[in-house]
N, C-alpha and C positions, 0 to 999 in steps of 0.2 A: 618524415616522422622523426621526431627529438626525445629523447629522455626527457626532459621538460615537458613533453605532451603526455608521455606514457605516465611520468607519475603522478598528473594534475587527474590523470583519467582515473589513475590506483585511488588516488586521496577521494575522490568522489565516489566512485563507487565502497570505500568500505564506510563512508558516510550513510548511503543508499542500503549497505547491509544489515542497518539497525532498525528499517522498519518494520511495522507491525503487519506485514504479509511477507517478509523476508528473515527474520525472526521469533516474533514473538507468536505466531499461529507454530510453527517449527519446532519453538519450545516446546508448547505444549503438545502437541503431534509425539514428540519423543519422550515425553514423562508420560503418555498412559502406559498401562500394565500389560496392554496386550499385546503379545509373541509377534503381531503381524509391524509393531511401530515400524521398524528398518524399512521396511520396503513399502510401507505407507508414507510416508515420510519421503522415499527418495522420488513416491510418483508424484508426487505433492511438489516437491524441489523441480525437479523436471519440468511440469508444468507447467512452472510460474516463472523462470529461468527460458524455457522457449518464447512463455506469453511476451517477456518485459525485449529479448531478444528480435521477435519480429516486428514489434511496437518502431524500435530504434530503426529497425529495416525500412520499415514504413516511412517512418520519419525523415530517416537519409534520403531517402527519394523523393521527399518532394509530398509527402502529404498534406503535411501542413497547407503547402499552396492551395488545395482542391477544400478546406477549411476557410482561408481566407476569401474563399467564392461566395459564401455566404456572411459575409461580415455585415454586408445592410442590413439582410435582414433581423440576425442575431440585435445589432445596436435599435432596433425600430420599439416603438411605445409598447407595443405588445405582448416585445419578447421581454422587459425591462419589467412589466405587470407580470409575467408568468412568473419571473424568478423571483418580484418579490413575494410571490404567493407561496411560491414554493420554502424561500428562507423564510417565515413567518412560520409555515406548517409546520417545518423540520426545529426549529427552535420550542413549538408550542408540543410534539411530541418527545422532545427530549426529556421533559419532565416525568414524562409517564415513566421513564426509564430509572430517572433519580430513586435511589434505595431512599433518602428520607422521605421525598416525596409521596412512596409508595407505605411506608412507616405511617405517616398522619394520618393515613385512608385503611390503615388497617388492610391493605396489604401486600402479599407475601412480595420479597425481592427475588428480583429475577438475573439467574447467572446467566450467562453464556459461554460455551466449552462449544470448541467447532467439534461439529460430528465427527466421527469415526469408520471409518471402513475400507471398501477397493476403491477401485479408479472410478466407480461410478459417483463417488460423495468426494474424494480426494482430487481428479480434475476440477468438477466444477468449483470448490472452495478455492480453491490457489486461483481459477478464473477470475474469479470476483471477486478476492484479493488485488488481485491486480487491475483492474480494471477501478475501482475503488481508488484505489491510491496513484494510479500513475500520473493523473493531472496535476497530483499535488506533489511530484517528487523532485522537485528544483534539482537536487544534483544531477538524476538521470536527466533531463530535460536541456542543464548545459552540458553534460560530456556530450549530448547527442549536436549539440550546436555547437563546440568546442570542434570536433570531427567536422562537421559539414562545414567550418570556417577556417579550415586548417588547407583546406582543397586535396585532401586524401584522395587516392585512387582506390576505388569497392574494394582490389584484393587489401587494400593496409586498411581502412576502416570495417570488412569484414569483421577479421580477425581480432579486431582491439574492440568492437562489441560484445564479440564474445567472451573474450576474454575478461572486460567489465563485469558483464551479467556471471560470469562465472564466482566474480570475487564477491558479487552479491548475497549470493547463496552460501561460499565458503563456513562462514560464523555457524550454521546449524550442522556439515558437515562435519567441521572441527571438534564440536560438542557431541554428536551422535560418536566419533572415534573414541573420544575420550570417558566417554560413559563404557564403550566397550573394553579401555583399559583398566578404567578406575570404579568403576561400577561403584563397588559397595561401599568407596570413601564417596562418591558424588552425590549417589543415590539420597540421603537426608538430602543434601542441600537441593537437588531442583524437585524434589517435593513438596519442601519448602515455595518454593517459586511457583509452581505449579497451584499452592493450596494460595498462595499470595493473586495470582492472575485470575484465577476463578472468583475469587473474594471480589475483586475490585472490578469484575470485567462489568459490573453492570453501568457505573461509575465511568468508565471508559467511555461506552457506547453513550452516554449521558451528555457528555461534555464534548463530547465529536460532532454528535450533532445538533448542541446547543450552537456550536463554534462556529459550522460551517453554517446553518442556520442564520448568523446574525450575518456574517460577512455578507452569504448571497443576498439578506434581504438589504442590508448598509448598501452595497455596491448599487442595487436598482431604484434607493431611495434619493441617492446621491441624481442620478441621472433624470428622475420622473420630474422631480419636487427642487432642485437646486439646479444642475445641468440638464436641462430635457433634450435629448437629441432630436436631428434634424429630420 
């Protein structure tokens, strides 16, 4: 294990700390009003800190491989028809989501603000946060291939998972402290941000799934109608 490994592992994960189930769900989680945020928040952090944690454990052991067991059938004409159906559908409901879309048709826009509450509404949300996002998190995905090509022994790649996933989480930590020092100088500004995330969230969810919509259906169009596999 090198300084060179440990800080390539640092630079990616506070890359990984900025997205939006590591972050911006956090934000807002700590700008509502209600007494219970701290420790909504911290089972929310926990949560999705254990999920992205055993994800990596999984990982290091050789998951993958039992994924690559199914590679035929994944590349076969069927599975290449399902996901263009799927990236057509998910691109054809993205609109329903677009605010001007919904403007033309007279009507209303729709926010979205993750629910609130205990651990029965705050696990499952950080689940499906993560779960959501982890296919697409290129830095976690090479520090976990970074470690497994470094030829670590489990006790030094344990610990420098964790230690990643912990830096993940950091960024809403830092901000939950410092609201508790600065409170009433903070408080405008992530109200601010909070009335800005709600504004736009619908805008958000519009363009995620226009996005990931075109790629899945691109990628099965590429293969049907240009490279058909074998």
């Amino acid at each position: 294990m090198t300084i060179g490994l440990m800080l390539t592992l640092a630079a990616l994960a506070v890359v990984d700390s900025t997205s939006f189930g590591t972050l911006v769900i956090p934000v807002y989680l700590l700008l509502s009003s209600e007494r219970s945020r701290v420790s909504r928040l911290l089972i929310y952090l926990g949560t999705i800190a254990a999920f992205y944690f055993l994800v990596g454990v999984a990982l290091m052991l050789g998951l993958s491989a039992a994924v690559d067991a199914f590679g035929e059938a994944l590349r076969s004409r069927p599975a290449y028809w399902a996901q263009l159906v799927l990236g057509v559908g998910l691109f054809a409901v993205s609109y329903r989501f677009d605010p001007k879309w919904r403007a033309k048709r007279g009507k209303p826009e729709r926010r979205f603000e993750p629910r609130t509450g205990g651990p029965r509404v705050m696990v499952p949300l950080a689940l499906t946060a993560g779960v959501i996002e982890v296919a697409t998190m290129v830095p976690y995905l090479a520090a976990v291939g970074i470690m497994t090509t470094s030829g670590l022994a489990t006790g030094q790649w344990l610990p420098l998972l964790a230690g990643y996933v912990f830096v993940m989480i950091l960024p809403p930590l830092a901000l939950m402290g410092l609201r508790g020092l600065a409170g009433a100088w903070l408080e405008p500004k992530l109200e601010r941000l909070r009335a800005w995330l709600t504004k736009h969230s619908a805008s958000m969810v519009s363009w995620t799934l226009a996005i990931v919509g075109f790629l899945l259906a691109r990628d099965a169009a590429v293969y049907l109608f240009f490279f058909p596999p074998s």
